[in-house]
N, C-alpha and C positions, 0 to 999 in steps of 0.2 A: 463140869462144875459151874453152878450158876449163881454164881457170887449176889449181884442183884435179887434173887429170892429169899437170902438170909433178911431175919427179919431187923436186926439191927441196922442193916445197908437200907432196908425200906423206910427204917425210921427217920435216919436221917437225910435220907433222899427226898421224903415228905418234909420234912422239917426247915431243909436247904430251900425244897420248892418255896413254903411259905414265906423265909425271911427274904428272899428275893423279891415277890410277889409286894411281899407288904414294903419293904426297901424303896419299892417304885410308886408304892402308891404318897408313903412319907413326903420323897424328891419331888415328885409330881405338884404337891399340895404344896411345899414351899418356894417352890418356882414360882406357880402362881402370885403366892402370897406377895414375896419378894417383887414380881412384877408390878401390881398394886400399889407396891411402895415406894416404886418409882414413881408409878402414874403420879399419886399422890403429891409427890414433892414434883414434877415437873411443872404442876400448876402450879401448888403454892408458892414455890420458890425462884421460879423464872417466869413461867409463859404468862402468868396472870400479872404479877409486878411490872415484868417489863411491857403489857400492853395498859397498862395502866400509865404507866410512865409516857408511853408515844401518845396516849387523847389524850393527857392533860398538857403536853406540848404542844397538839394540835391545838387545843384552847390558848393557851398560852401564847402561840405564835399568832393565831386570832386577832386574841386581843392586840398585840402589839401593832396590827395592821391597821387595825382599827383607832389605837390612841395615833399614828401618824399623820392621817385622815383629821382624826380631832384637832390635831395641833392648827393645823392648816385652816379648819374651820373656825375656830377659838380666834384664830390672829385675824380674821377678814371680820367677823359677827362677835366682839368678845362677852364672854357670858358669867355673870354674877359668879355662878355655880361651878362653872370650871372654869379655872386657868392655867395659861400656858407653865406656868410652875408645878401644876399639880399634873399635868399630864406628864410632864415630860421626867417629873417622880415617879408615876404609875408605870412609863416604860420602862425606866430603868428598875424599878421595881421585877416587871415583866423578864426583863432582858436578863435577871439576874435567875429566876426561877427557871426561865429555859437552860443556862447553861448548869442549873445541879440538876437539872431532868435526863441533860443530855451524860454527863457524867454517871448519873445513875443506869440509866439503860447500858451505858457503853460499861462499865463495872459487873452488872448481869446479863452481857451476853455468853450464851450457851450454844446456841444450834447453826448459826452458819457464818459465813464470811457477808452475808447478802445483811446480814443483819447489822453487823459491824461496821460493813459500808455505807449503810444509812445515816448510822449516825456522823459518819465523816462528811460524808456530804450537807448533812444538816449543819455540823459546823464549820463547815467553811463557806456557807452559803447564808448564814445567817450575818457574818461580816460581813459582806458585801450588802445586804441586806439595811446593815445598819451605817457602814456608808454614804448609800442614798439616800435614806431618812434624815442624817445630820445633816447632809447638804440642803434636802427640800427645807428644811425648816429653818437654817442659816438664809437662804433665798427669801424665805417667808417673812423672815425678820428685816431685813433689807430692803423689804417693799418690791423686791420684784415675783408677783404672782404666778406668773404664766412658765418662768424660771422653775421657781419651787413647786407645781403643775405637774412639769413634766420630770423634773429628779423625783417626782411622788410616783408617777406612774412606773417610774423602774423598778422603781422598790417594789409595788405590786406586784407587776409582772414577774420579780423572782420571787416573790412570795406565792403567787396564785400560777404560775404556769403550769399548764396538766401533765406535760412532759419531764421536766426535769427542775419543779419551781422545789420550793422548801415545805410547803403543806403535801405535794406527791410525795417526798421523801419520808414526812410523818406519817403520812397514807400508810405508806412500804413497811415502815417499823412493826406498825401495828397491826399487819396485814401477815408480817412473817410469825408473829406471837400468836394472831390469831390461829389463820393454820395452821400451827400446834397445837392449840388445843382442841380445832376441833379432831384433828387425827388422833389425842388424846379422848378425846369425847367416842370416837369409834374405836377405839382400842376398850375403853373400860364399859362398852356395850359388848363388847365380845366376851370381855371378861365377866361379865352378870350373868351370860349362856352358859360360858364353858365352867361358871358354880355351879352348873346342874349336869350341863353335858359332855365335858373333856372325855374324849375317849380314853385314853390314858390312864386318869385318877380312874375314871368309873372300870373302865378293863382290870386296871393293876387292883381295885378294891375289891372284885370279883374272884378274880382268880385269886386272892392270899383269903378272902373266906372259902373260897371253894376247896384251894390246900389245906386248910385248916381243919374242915370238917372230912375231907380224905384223913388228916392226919388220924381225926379222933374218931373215926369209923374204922381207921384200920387196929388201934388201940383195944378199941372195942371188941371186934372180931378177933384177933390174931393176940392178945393178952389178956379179954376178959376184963377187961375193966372199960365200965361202959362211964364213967366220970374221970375225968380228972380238972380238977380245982384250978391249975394255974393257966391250964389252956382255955377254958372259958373264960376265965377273966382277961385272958388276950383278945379271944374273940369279943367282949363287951369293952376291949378298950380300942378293938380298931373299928368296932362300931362306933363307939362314942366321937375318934377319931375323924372318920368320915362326916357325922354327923354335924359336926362343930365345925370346921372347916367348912362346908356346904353353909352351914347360918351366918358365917364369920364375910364372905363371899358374898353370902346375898345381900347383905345389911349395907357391907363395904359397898358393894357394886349401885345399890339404892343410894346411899350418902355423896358417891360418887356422880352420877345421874342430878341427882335434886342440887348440887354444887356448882355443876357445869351448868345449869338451866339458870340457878340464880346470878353466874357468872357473864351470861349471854346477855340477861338482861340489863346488867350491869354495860356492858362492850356498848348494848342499843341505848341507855340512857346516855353514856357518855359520848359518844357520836353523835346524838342530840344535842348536846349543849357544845360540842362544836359546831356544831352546823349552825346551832342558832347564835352564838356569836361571831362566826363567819359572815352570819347574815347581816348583824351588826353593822359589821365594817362594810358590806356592801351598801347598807345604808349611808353611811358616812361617806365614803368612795364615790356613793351615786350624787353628794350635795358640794362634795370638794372638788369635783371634775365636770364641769358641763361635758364636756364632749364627749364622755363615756357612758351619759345616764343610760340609754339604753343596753348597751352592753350588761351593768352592774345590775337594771333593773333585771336582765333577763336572769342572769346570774342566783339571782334573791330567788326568783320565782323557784329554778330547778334546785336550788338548798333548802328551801319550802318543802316542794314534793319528796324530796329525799326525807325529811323530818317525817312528814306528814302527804298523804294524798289522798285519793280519793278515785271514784269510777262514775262519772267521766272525769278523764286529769283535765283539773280545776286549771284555771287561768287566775290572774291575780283578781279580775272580776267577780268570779264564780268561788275563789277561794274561800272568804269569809261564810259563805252561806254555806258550804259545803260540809265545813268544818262544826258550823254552828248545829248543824243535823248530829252530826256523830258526837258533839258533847251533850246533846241532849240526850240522845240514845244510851251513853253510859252515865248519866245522870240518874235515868230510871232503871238502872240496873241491866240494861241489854248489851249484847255485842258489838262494841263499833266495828264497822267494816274501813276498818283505818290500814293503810299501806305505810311503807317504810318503815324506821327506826324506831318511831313511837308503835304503830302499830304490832313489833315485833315485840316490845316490853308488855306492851296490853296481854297478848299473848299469854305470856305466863305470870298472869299475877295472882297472889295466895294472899289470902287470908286480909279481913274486913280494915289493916293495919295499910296495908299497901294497895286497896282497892283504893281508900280514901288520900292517899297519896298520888296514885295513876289521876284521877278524877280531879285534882287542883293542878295538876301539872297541864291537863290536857287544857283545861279551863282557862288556866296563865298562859298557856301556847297560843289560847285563841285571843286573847285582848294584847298580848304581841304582833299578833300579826292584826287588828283592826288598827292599833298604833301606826304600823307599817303605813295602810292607806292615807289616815290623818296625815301623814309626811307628806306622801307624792300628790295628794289634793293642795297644802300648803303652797308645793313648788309648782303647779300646775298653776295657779293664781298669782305665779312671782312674787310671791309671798316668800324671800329665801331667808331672810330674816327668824322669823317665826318658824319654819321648816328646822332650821338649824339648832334654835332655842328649845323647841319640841323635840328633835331628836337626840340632844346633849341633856336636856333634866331629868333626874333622877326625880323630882314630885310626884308623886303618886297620880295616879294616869295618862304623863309622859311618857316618854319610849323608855327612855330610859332606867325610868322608875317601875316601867313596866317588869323590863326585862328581869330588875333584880331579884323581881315578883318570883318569875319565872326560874329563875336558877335557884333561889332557895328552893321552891317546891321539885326542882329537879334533883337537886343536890339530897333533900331529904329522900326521895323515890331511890336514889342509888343505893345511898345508907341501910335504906331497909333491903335492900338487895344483897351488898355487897357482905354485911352482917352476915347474912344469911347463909350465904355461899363461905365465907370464912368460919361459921362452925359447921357447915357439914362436911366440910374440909375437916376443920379436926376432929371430929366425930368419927368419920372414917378412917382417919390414920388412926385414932386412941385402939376403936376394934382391931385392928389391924396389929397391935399391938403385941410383939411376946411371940406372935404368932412363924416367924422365918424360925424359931427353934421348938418350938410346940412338936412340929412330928416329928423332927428327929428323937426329942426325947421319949416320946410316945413311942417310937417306932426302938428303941434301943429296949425300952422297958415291957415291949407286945416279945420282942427276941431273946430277951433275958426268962420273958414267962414259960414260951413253946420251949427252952431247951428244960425247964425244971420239970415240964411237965411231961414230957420223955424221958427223963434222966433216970424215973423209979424203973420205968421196961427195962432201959437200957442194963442197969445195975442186975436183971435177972437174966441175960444174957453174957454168955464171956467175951470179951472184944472183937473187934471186928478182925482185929490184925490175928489174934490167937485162931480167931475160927477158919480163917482163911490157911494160915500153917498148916494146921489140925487138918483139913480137910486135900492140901497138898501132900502132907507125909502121908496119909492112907490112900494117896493115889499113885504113889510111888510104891 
């Protein structure tokens, strides 16, 4: 007796294959999906905030290097424009936005102990930090120069050490956020493939059509009924299925793509305007310590190339010229052959909104750094007076007033970035949407069709259990 050739047991032998088939192809789809919505929220809701959070520290910690340099300079050369009052508001100003920065980052850490330790070393190195700055500038006030000189130099030194200073540490922060997302960046490029090519979905979407169409060929043959109503409608719903899922995937996987690009350029604008107010304070550092100019000058230069450089690497000589070739060049609509941070924003920039953004940044980067010169020609002249006045005024073609230049058109360049990448961000998660229960119910309601759509055979047939009896008692 060969149980397996009754046609009832083939029916739902077929029938079993399919819900299986199709079961996996469902699980499969929303794995994915579900995975996607992770990715989604691991940018939006950690790795991009909290690396936002470590540049604007960096900046932050910048500045404050930079107003204690001011302070120092302010008390020897004092200047209509600043005073020691205002600076010494502006750090604590400063002092105050680093520690909700550091609160915040430490509030959204997520991914490691390495990240959490950052930020401890940040604050406990920021005391110390501020320590030496109150003493240089208690010295300062006192009249002893060379005193408050050198408690200045400490405080750099654990601000600027490569090793273990307090900008390394901000480095790290934004270094471990990074690296998430770019391994978030290669995880949702696999996922924009595996929309087309999971072996898995495509296998398991194969084999529950291929069951399907056994089923309703075997219907066909073996019942005579070459239609039936409910099982084509399974078949054009786990068509529809597939199909949608695949668009849902690809769209995601593109919103996802064009986010992390707008979010890159974001990371390289804002690395920029630390660097360039790094550069700041090297300026200031290089006018409040004779005996370091060379060190600071060198310093300036290699946070220069990092912003911006060029082939052959420019020297502070050859810098200005170099620079002035490549605004011209994106001036007239060509490709700068621009290196570093800005180079890497040039990179991906869209639409005639942020071209004209890229193009006033680059332009303000370059009358920043001809400022620069104007400075060290001043002090080259021992003209330190003038040097100091020039590099503390904000007036418009001052260094100062340059820079401000400079940071709103950088500040605006982010904006149109960071916009950007925050609606393709929700643009992505909106599609995304509804989508972790879509095949399940899809896949309940393709199972609910295949059993009705067997159930007329089945009812012309006596049960399974009867015919199996039936066919034991006549073998007895």
């Amino acid at each position: 007796m060969r149980i397996w050739r009754m046609t009832p047991v083939q029916l739902w032998l077929l029938t079993g294959l399919f819900w299986l088939a199709s079961s996996v192809l469902a699980l499969s789809i929303r794995e994915v999906v579900v995975d996607s919505q992770q990715t989604f929220d691991a940018i939006g809701a950690h790795s991009e905030p909290n690396l936002i959070y470590a540049q604007n520290l960096y900046f932050v910690l910048s500045a404050l290097d930079a107003d204690a340099a001011s302070y120092l300079l302010v008390d020897t050369y004092p200047s209509p424009q600043l005073t020691k009052d205002r600076i010494r508001g502006d750090y604590q100003a400063l002092r105050q936005s680093a520690t909700n920065l550091l609160i915040s980052a430490d509030q959204n850490v997520t991914y490691s102990d390495r990240e959490r330790y950052a930020v401890y070393r940040l604050q406990t190195k920021l005391h110390v930090f501020d320590s030496y700055v109150a003493s240089a500038w208690l010295l300062s006030d006192q009249g002893h120069r060379a005193d408050a000189v050198a408690a200045y130099e400490q405080a750099t030194d654990i601000m600027q050490n490569e090793i273990n200073g307090i900008l390394e540490a901000a480095l790290d922060l934004a270094d471990i956020n990074r690296q998430t997302l770019n391994t978030v960046k290669a995880r949702s490029q696999r996922q924009a493939i595996q929309a087309h090519l999971t072996e898995l979905e495509v296998g398991s979407g194969l084999a529950a059509l291929a069951s399907l169409a056994l089923l309703m060929l075997f219907l066909a043959r073996r019942t005579r009924r070459v239609f039936s109503p409910p099982l084509i409608v399974a078949a054009g719903l786990m068509l529809a299925l597939m199909v949608g899922a695949n668009q849902v995937m690809t769209v995601s996987g593109e919103r996802l793509r064009t986010a992390k690009q707008a979010y890159d350029s974001v990371d390289a604008l804002r690395q920029t305007r630390a660097l360039v107010f790094d550069s700041k304070a090297d300026e200031n550092r290089y006018l409040a310590d004779p005996t370091r100019r060379r060190l600071y000058q060198a310093v300036f230069l290699i946070r220069s190339r990092a912003v911006a450089s060029f082939q052959p690497r420019p020297t502070l000589e050859t810098y200005d010229a170099a620079l002035a070739q490549q605004v011209a060049m994106l001036e007239s609509g060509g490709a700068p052959a621009i290196e570093g941070q800005l180079g890497a924003a040039l990179r991906d920039v869209r639409g005639d909104v942020e071209s004209a953004a890229a193009r006033a940044t680059v332009a303000a980067y370059a009358q920043f750094q001809k400022a620069d010169r104007v400075l060290r020609a001043d002090v080259a002249r021992n003209d330190l007076p003038e040097a100091v006045r020039f590099s503390l005024s904000s007036s418009v073609g001052d260094s100062q007033g340059n820079l401000a230049v400079l940071d709103r058109d950088l500040a605006r360049w982010i904006d149109i970035n960071q916009a950007a990448g925050d609606a393709d961000l929700a643009s992505g998660t909106e599609v995304l949407s509804g989508w972790q229960w879509i095949p399940v119910a899809a896949w309940l309601l393709i199972a609910i069709l295949a059993y009705f759509g067997i159930r007329p055979r089945l009812s012309e047939y006596p049960t399974v259990v009867a015919t199996i009896a039936g066919r034991l008692a006549r073998a007895r």
